[in-house]
N, C-alpha and C positions, 0 to 999 in steps of 0.2 A: 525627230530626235537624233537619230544619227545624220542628217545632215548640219545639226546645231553641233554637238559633239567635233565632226570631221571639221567646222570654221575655227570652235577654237582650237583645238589640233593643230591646225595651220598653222596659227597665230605663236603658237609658242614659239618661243626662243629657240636657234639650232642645236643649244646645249641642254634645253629640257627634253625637246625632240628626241636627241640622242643619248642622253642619260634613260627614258621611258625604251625608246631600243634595246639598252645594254640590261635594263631588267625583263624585258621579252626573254632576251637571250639565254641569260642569266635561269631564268623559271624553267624554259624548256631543257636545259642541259641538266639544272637539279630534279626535275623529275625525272628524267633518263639514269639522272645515276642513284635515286630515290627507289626506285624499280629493279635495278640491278643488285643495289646490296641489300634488299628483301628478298632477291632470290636465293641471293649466297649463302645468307643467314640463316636462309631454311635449308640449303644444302647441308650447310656445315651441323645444324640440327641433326639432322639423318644422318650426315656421317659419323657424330658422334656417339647415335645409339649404336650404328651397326658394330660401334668399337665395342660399347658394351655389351653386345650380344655376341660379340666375335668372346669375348672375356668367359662369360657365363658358360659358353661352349668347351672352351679350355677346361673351365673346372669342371663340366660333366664329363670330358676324356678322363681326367685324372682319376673322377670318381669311378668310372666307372672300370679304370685299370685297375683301381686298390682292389675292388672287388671282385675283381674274376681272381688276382694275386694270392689274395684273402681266401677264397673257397680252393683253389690248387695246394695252397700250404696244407690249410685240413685237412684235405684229400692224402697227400702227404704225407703228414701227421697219423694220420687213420691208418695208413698203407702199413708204415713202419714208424715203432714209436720212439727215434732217437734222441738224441738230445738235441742234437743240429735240428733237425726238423722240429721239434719243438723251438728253440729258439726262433726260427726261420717264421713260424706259425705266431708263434707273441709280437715279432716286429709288425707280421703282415693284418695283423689285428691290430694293433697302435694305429698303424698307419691307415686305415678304414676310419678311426675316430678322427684321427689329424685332417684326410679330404672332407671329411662331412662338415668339421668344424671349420674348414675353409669353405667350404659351398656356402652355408649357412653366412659366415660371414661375409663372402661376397654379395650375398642377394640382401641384407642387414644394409651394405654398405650404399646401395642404389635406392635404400629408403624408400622401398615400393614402389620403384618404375619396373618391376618385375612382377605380374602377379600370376605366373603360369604355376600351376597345380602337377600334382604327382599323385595318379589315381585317387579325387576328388580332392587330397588333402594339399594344408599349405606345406610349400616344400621343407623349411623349417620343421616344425611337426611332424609330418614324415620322416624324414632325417634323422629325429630324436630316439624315432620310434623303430626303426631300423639299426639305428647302432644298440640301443640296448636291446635288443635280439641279437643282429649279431656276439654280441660281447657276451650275452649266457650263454650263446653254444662256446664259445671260447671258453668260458670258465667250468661250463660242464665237460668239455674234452678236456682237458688241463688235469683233470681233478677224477676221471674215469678210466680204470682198466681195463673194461670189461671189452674187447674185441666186436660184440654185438650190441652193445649203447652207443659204442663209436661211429658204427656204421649208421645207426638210425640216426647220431647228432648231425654227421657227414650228408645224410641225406636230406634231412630238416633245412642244415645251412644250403644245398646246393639251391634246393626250389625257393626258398625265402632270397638268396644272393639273382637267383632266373627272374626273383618279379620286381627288385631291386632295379638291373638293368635293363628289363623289360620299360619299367618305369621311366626311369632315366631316357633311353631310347623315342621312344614316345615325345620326352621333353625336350630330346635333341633336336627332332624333324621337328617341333613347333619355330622353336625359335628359328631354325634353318631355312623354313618356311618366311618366316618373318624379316628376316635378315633380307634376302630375296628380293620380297616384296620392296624391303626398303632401296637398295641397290635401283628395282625398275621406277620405284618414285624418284630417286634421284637423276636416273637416266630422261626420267618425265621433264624433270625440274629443267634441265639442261636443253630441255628441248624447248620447252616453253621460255624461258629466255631467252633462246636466240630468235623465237617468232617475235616477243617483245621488245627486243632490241630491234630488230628490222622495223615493227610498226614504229616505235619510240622515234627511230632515226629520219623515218620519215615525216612526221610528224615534227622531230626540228628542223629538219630538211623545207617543209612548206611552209614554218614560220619563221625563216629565215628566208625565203620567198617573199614572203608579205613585208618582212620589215626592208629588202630592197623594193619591194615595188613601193611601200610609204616614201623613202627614202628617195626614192625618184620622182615622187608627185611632189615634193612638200621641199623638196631643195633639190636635184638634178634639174628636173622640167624649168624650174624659176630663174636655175642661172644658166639655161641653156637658151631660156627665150632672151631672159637677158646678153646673152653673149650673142644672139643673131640681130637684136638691136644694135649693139653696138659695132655690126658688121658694115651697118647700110650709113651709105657717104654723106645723105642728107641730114644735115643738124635736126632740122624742124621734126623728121621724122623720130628721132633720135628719143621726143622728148614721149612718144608713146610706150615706151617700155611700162612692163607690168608694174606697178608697186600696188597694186591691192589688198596684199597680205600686211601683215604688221609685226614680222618677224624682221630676222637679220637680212633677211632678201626682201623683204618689201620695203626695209630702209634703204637697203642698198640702191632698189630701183629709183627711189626718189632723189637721193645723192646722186646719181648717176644723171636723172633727169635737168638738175640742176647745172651739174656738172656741164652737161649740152646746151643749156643756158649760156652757161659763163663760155665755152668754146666759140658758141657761136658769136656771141661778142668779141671773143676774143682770134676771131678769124684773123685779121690783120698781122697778129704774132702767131703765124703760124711755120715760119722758117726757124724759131726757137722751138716753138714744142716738135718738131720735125728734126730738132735736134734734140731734146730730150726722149723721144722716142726712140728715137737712134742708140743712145747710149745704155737704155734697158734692155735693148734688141741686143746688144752688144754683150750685158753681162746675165742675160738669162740663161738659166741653165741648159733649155731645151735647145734643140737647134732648130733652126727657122732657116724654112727656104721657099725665097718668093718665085715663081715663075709665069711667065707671061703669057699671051693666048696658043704662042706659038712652039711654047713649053722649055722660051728658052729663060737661065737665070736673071734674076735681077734683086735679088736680094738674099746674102750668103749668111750668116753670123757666124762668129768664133766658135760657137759650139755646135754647129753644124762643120766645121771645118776638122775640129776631132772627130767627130762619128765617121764622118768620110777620107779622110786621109786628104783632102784636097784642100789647097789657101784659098780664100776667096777670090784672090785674085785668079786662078788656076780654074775655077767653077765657073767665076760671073761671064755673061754670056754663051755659056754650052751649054747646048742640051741636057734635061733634067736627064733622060736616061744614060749619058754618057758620066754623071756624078753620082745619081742615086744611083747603083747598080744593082737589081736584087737576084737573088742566088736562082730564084726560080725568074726563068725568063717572062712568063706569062702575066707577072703578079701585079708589073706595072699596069697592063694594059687592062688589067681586072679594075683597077684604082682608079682610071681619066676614065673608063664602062662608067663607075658607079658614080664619079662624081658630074659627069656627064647626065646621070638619069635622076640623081637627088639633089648634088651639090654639093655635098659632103660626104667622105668616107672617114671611118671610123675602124679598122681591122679589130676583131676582139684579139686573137693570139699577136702571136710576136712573129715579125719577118725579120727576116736573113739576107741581111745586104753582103757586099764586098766592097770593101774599103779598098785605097789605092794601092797602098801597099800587100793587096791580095788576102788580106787576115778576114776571117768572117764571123759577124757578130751579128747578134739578136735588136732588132730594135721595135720603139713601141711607138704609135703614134696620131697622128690623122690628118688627115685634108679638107681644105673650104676652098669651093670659089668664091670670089667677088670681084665685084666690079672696080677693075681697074682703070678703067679712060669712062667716058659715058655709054662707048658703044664699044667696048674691050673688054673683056674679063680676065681674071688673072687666077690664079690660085697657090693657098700660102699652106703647107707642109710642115708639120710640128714632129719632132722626130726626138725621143729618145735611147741615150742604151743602157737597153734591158738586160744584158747578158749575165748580169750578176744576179739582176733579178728571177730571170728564167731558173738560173741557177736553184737560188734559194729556194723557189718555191717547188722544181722535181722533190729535192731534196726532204723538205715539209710533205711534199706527196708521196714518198718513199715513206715518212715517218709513220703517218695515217696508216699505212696501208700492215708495214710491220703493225702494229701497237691492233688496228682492228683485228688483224688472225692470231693475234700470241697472245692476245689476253681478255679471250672471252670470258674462261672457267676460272675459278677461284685456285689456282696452283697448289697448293699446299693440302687439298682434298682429292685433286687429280694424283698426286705424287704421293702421298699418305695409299690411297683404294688401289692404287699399281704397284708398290712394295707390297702390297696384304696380298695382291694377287698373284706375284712371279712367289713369294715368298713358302705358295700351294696352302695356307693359311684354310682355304677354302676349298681346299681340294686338290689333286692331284690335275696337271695340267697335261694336255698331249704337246708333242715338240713343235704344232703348227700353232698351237694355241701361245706357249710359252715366247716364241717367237715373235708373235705380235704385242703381247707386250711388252715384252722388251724393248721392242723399240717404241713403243706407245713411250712406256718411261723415259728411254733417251730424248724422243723428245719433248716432254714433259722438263727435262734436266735442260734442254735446249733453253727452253723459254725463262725458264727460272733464271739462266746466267747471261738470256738478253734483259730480263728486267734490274739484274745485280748493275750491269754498263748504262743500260739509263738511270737508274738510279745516281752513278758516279758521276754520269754526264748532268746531270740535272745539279748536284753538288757543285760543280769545276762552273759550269753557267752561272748559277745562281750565288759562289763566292761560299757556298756552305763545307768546302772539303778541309774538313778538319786532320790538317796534319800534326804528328808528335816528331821535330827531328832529332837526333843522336848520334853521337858518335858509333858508323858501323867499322868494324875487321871484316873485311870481305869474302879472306879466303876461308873461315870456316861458314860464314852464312853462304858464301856459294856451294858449298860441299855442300851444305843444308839441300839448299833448292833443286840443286840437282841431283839429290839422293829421292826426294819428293817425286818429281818429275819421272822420273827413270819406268814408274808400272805403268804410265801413259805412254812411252815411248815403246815397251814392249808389248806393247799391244799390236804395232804394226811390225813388231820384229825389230826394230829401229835398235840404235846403238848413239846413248851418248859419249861424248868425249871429250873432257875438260884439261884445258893446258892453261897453264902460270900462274903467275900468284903476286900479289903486290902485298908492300912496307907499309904503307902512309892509310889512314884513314877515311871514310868518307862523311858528311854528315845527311841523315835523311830517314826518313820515316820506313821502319823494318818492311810495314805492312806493305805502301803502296809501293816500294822499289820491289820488293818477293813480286809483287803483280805482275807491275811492269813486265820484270825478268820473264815471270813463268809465260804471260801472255807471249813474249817473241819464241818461246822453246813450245808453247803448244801450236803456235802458228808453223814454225817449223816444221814438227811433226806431220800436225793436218796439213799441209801442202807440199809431204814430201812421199814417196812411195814407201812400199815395204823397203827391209833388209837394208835402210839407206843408214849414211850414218850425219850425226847431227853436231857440229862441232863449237865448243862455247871456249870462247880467249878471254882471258882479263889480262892486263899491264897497264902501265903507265908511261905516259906518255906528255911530259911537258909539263904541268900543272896539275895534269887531272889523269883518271883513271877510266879506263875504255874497257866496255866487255862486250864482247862481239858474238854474237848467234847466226853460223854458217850453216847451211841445207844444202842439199840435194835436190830440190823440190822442182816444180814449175817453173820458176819464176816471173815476176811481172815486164808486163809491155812496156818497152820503154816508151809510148805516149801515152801510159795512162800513169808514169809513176810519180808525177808531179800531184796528182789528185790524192795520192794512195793517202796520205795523213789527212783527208777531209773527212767528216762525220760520216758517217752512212755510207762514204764509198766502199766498193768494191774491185777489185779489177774485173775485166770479162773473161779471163779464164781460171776463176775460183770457184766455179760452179759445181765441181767435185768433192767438195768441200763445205760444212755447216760454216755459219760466220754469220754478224749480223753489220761488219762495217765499223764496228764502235772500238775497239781493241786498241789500232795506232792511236787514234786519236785521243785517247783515254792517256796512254803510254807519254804522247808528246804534253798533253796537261800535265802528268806528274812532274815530268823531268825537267818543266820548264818551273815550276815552282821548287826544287829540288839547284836551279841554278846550271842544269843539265840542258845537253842537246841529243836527240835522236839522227838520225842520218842511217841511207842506207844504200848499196850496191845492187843491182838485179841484172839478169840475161835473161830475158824468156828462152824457155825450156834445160838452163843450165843453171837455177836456181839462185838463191836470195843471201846478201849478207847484211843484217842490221847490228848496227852501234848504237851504244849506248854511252853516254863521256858524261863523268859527273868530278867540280873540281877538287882537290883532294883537300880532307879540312886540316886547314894549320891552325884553326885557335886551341888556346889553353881551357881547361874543363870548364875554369869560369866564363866563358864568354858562350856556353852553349843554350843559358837562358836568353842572352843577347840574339841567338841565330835562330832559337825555337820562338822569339816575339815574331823576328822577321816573315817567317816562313809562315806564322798566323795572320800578319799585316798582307802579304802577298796573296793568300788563299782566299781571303777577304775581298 
């Protein structure tokens, strides 16, 4: 059965192949994330009772404050029978009916997800039964002379108010109990998720194993046998290539077979196809480099001529190691080792040549022998550059790596239970206690405003950032921002300091230009020391208006500051510093929809000046629907 199933498998098409792949794929990533947001779900369940038991708790404080209020008034009242104390004794009585009838309606309002008891009875009932007690000793002290009735009322209320809070009491440590308990389920939950996630992960991790190793039996293997057919110089042989299969590769092989049919007849025109081969050699993208047994060139193309900095004419006949140069000395002779012992090497990473002009780049590629004379071999070198690619993909592996640590937990529950926490909500905290969470929370706030920049970055990629633009006046919205900014800055002691003022207008959206802004003044700060001061310019300047954000700080290496506006960079000595890389580059999307340019100065260790230039708007009011279509066609 499964060897019937795995024929026609074969057989398919490489786009039903790969369509059947992409719902593999597809299935295991949605049960992974099927798993995750049934965890959350039931977090966010439990965190939502603890809210309400945190609730229920509050009003047993209150209550239980009217009531100790309530028996001190009588006491009070009893002591001396003034008016004031009498007064003081009628509010503190009101006010006993007022918490009860809030109790009562808090637990009324949870529709019996509450059903804890107050010495056997239901807490309502209770309640009822308690305030009109309380309320006839109130109205029998009210309404008594007599110095010795007062004392016996005074003492009736004390021990009826003693089983009151006793009560109460009792029902505090339940639900506190309870509350507790749910806090360690959710710590449970938390756990057990992350064990789920590591199986989950793995688990797509090994069916996305399976779908390359299909992948390499069902189309890699078929055009690799096919591409070693097509190696060998004999026609006749030529014509055994695989075509058994009945997909796109096992027409291919028959096409192919044919094909060595028709060459071989058509051997005699072989100084044309010798120039037709030439000419694709010429404009393939990859570079092709032939070399002979004795490893000298003999065949250069144009794009091997870019990758290495040498003309062909400058290559052909030198030594392959005098043109291919790799950075690591050994890497050649690792390469003639392996093709020496298979035939072919295939490197899975990227090597690092040196080009002529000394520059060093990533390339990707592989090598064949074959038979070049009958009793000669040669071998031919496929070489691309990868450097952009290498690039992309740290970058993509940079991203994984953030996205897995900073967003396991569901934020908004971790951020919610760490205010309830520092807030002592739950109790009084010691200062080693308070201290960790705090910073728990900070970085709790961290991760919230890496997921706000992917967020925008996801918007600015996908064409979804929805700009509104308008006529701004600068200088009281600078006032604004920099009035905002100012309790961040004195946090490090820091001192801002804003110079000039411009006439002319700008046009551009409040929201993301306030970002932009504030992100260079918080970058500023975070990269500069205490007591430092932080300097903000506006003018104008030709056309347009410049506002410039001066530090104290670090500043950047001047060979890394070409990267500094790339996604996810960082520089290497930011490390003192939270940041997730996304900020400039968020900054240089706005401004460039915005018709703006960022730009910026740095000294390492003599700190940073960035600009901001946006042109200044001369249309008339009517033309600012004209500029706000624009500015949606651009975001688009």
């Amino acid at each position: 059965m499964i060897i019937f199933i795995w024929k026609k498998f074969r057989d398919l098409s490489i786009n039903n192949k790969t369509l059947i792949f992409s719902y593999i794929a597809f299935f295991l990533i949605a049960a992974a994330t099927y798993v995750d947001m049934t965890n959350y779900l039931k977090m966010v369940d439990k965190s939502n009772r603890i809210v309400d038991e945190v609730n229920v708790l509050s009003v047993i404080n209150q209550t239980q404050a009217a009531i100790i209020n309530n028996s001190q008034a009588n006491y009070d009242f009893v002591k001396n029978q003034t008016e004031e104390n009498k007064t003081n004794y009628t509010y503190q009585n009101q006010e006993v009916s007022r918490v009860f009838d809030n109790f009562k309606n808090t637990i009324s309002y949870y529709n019996g997800e509450f059903d804890y008891k107050i010495n056997d009875l239901p807490i309502p009932i209770y309640l009822d039964s308690k305030s009109d007690l309380i309320n006839s000793y109130y109205q029998r002290s009210i309404f008594t002379s007599s110095p010795e009735e007062l004392a016996r009322i005074n003492a009736s209320l004390f021990e009826s108010s003693r089983e009151v809070l006793d009560g109460l009491q009792k029902l505090n440590i339940k639900i506190s109990e309870s509350k507790n308990y749910l806090l360690i389920e959710i710590e449970n939950l938390k756990n057990t998720a992350i064990r789920r996630q590591v199986y989950l992960y793995l688990c797509v991790l090994a069916g996305m194993m399976l779908i390359r190793y299909l992948i390499h039996f069902t189309i890699n293997r078929p055009l690799v046998n096919l591409e070693r057919v097509m190696g060998l110089s004999d026609f006749k042989k030529r014509l055994k290539a695989n075509d058994a299969t009945k997909d796109e590769i096992g027409k291919l092989g028959k096409s192919f077979n044919l094909l060595m049919k028709d060459l071989n007849r058509s051997y005699a025109n072989l100084g044309k196809e010798t120039d037709h081969l030439s000419a694709i050699l010429n404009n393939i993208g990859d570079g092709v480099v032939v070399a002979d047994e004795k490893s000298n060139i003999i065949v250069f193309n144009p794009a091997a001529e870019k990758i290495t900095g040498f003309r062909a004419e400058q290559a052909l006949g030198k030594n392959l190691t005098e043109v291919l140069v790799f950075k690591d000395k050994g890497h050649f002779k690792a390469i003639s080792n392996t093709l020496q012992r298979q035939g072919y090497c295939k490197p899975d990473d990227y090597c690092e040549i040196v080009q002529k002009s000394g520059k060093e780049i990533f390339v990707s590629g592989a090598a064949t022998v074959f038979d070049l004379e009958e009793d000669e071999k040669g071998a031919v070198f496929v070489l691309r550059d990868s450097t952009k690619e290498k690039e992309v993909n740290e970058m993509k592996s940079e991203f994984v790596s953030i996205t897995s640590h900073q967003l396991n937990t569901p934020l908004t529950s971790v951020g919610w239970a760490l205010e309830t926490i520092i807030s002592n909500k739950f109790g009084d905290l010691n200062n080693k206690q308070s201290e960790l969470a705090k910073t728990a929370y900070k970085s709790n706030q961290q991760m919230r405003e890496l997921v706000n920049d992917l967020l925008d970055v996801s918007r600015i990629e996908t064409g979804k950032l929805k700009l509104r633009p308008e006529p701004i006046e600068l200088n009281s919205y600078m006032s604004y921002i920099i009035e905002t900014m100012e309790p961040l800055a004195k946090k490090k002691k820091q001192k801002l300091i804003f110079d000039g003022g411009v006439k002319n207008l700008v046009l551009a959206d409040t929201t993301y230009l306030r970002q932009a802004i504030n992100n260079l003044i918080s970058n500023a700060s975070k990269y500069s020391p205490e007591e430092k001061q932080i300097v903000i310019k506006m003018y104008e300047k030709d056309d347009g208006i410049i506002i410039s954000v001066k530090d104290e700080g670090i500043g950047i290496p001047h060979d890394e500051q070409k990267s500094l506006f790339q996604k996810f960079y960082r520089a290497t000595n930011s490390g003192i510093a939270d940041g997730n890389g996304l900020g400039l580059y968020i900054i240089v999307e706005i401004m460039q929809h915005f018709r703006g340019k960022v730009w910026f100065e740095s000294v390492e260790g003599a700190g940073s000046t960035f600009y901001l230039s946006l042109p200044i708007y001369k249309y008339g009011i009517g033309d600012v629907k004209k500029e706000k279509l624009r500015s949606q066609c651009l975001s688009k």
